[in-house]
DOFIDREN-434304 format. One record per residue: residue in one letter; x, y negated, z negated of N, C-alpha, C in turn. Coordinates in steps of 0.05 Angstrom, whole numbers. Example, Ala and Ser with C-alpha at 12.3 -4.5 7.8 and 13.67 -1.06 7.14 Angstrom:
{zalo: A; nu: 264; nv: 114; nw: -156; cau: 246; cav: 90; caw: -156; cu: 264; cv: 66; cw: -156}
{zalo: S; nu: 257; nv: 45; nw: -142; cau: 273; cav: 21; caw: -143; cu: 258; cv: -1; cw: -157}
end
This chain:
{zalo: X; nu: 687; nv: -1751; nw: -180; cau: 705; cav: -1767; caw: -197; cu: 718; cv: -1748; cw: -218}
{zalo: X; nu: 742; nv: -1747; nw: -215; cau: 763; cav: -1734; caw: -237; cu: 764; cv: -1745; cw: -264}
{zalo: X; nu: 757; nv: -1736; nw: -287; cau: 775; cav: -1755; caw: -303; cu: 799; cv: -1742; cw: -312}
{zalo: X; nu: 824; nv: -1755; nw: -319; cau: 853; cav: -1755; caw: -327; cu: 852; cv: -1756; cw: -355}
{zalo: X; nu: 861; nv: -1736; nw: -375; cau: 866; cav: -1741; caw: -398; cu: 896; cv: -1755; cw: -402}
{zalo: X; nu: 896; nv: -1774; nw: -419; cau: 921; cav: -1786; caw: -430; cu: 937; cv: -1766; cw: -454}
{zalo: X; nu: 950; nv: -1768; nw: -459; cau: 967; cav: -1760; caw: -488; cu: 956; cv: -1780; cw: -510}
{zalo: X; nu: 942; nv: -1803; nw: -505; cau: 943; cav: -1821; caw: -535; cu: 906; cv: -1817; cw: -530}
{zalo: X; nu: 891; nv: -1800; nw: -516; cau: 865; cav: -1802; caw: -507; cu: 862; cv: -1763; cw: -523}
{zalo: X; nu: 843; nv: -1764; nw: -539; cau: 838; cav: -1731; caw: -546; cu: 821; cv: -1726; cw: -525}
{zalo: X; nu: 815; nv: -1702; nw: -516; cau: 796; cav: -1689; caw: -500; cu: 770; cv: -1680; cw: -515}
{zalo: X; nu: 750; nv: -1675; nw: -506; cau: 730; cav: -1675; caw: -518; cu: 723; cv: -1657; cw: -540}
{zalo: X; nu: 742; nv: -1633; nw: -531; cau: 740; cav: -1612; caw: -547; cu: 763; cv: -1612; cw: -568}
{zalo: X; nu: 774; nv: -1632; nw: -571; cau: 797; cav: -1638; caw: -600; cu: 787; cv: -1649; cw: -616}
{zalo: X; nu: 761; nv: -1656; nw: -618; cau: 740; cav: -1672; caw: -641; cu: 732; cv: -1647; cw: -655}
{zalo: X; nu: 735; nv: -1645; nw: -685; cau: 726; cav: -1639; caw: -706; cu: 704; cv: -1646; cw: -727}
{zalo: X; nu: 683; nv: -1632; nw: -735; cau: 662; cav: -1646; caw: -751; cu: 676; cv: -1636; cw: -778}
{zalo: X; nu: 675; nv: -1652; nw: -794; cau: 690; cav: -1650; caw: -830; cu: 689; cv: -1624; cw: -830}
{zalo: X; nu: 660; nv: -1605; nw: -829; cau: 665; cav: -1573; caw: -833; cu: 684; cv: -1559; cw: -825}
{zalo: X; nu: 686; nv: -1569; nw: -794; cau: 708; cav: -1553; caw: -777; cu: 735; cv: -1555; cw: -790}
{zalo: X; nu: 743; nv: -1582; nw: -799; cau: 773; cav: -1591; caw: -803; cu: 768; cv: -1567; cw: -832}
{zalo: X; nu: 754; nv: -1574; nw: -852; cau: 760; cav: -1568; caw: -865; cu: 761; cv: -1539; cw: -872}
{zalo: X; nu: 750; nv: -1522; nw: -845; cau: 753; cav: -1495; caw: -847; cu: 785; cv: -1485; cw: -838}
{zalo: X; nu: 788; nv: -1509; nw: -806; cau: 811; cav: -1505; caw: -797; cu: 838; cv: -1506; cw: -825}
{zalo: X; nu: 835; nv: -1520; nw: -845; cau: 855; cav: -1529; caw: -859; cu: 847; cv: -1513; cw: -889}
{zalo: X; nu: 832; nv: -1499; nw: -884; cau: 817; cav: -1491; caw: -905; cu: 820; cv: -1498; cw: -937}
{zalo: X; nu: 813; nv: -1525; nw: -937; cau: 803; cav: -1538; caw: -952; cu: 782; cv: -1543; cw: -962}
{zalo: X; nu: 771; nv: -1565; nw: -978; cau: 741; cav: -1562; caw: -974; cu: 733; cv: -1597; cw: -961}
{zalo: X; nu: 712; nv: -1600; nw: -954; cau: 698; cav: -1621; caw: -946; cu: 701; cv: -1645; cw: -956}
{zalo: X; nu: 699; nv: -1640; nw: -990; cau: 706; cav: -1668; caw: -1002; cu: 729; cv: -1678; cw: -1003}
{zalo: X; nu: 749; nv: -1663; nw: -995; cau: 773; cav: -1670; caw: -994; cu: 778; cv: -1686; cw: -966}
{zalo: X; nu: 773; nv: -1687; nw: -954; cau: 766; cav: -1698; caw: -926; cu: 749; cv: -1730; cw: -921}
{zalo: X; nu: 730; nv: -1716; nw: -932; cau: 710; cav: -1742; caw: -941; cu: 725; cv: -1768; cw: -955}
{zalo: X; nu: 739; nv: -1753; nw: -982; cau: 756; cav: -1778; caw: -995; cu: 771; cv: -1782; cw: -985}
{zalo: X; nu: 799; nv: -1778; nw: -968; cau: 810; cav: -1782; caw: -953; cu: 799; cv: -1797; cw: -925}
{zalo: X; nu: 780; nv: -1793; nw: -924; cau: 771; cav: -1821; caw: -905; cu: 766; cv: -1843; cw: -914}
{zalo: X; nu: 748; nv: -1840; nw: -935; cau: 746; cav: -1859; caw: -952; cu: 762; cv: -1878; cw: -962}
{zalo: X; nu: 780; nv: -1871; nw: -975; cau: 808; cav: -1881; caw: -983; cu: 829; cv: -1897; cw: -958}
{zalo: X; nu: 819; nv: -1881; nw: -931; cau: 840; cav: -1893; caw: -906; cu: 854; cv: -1882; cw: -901}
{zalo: X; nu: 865; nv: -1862; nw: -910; cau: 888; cav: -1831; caw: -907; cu: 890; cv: -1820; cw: -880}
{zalo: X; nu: 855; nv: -1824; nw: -872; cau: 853; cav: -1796; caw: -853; cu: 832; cv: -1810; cw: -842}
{zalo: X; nu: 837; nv: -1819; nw: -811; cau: 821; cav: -1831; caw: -791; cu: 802; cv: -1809; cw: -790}
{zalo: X; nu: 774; nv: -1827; nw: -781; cau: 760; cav: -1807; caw: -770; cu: 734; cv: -1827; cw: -755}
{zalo: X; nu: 716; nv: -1819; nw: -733; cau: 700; cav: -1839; caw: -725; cu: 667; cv: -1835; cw: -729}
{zalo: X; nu: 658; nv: -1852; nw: -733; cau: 628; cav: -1843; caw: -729; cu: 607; cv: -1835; cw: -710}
{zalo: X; nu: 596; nv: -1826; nw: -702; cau: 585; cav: -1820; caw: -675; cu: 550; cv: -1827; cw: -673}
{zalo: X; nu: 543; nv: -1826; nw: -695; cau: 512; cav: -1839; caw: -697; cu: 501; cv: -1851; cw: -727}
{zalo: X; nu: 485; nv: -1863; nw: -727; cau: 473; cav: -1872; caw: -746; cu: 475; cv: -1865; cw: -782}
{zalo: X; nu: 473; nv: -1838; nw: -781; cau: 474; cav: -1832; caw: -803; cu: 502; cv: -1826; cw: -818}
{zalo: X; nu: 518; nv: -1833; nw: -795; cau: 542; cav: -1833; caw: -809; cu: 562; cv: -1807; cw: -807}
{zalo: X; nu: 551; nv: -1790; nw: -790; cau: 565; cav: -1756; caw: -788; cu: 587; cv: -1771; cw: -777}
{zalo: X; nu: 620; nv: -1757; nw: -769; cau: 641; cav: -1762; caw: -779; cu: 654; cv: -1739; cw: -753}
{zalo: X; nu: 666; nv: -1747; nw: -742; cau: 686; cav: -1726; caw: -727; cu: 717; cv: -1740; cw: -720}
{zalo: X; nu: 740; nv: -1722; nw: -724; cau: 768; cav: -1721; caw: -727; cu: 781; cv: -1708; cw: -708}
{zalo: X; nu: 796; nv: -1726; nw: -688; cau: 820; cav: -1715; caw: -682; cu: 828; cv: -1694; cw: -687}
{zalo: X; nu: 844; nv: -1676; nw: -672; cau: 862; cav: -1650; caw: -679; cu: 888; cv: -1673; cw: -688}
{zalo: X; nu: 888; nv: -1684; nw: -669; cau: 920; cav: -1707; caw: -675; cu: 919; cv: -1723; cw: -694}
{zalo: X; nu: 894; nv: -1732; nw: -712; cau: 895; cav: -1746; caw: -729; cu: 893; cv: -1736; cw: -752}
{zalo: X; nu: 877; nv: -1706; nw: -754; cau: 885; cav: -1687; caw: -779; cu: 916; cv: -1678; cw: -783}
{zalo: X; nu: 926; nv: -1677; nw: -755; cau: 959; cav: -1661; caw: -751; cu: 968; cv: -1689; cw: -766}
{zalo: X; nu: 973; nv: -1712; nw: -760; cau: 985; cav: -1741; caw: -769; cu: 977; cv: -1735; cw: -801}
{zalo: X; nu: 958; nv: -1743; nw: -809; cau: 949; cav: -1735; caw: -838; cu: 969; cv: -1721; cw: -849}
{zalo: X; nu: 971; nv: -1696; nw: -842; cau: 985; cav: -1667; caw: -857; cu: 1005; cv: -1679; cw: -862}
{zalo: X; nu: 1026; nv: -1681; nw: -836; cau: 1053; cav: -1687; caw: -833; cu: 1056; cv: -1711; cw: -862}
{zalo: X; nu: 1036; nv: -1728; nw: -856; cau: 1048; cav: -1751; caw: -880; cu: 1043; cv: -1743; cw: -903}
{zalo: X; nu: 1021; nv: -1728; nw: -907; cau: 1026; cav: -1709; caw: -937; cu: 1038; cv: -1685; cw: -941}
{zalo: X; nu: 1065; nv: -1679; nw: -917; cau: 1081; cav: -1662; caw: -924; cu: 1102; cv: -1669; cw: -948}
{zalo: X; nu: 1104; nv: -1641; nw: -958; cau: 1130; cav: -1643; caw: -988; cu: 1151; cv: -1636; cw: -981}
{zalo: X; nu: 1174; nv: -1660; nw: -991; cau: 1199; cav: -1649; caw: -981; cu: 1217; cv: -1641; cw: -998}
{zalo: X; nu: 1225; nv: -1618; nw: -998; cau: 1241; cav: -1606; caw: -1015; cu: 1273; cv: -1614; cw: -1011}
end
């Protein structure tokens, strides 16, 4: 059995844990955190205690809407 990735479906390896994003974006963590918090910046839960993994497409969406336009 094949599976078919979609365009609106991430692949397994486009999930980010807060550290990653926030190394990728090099930011820091809490900035991420509150922005989930707040609703800004999707992100899903994966077990119990609450750890947190993000989209490449849903950090890229994020950015773009907190781009500055000059």
């Amino acid at each position: 059995m094949v599976l078919m990735q979609t365009q609106t479906e991430p692949a397994i390896t486009d999930w980010l844990t807060i550290p990653e994003a926030a190394a990728l974006l090099r930011t820091g963590k809490r900035s991420l955190y509150r922005a989930v918090k707040r609703g800004d910046l999707r992100a899903a839960e994966v077990n119990e205690r609450g750890d947190l993994r993000i989209a490449r497409t849903w950090l890229t969406d994020w950015l773009e809407r907190r781009a500055v336009r000059t």
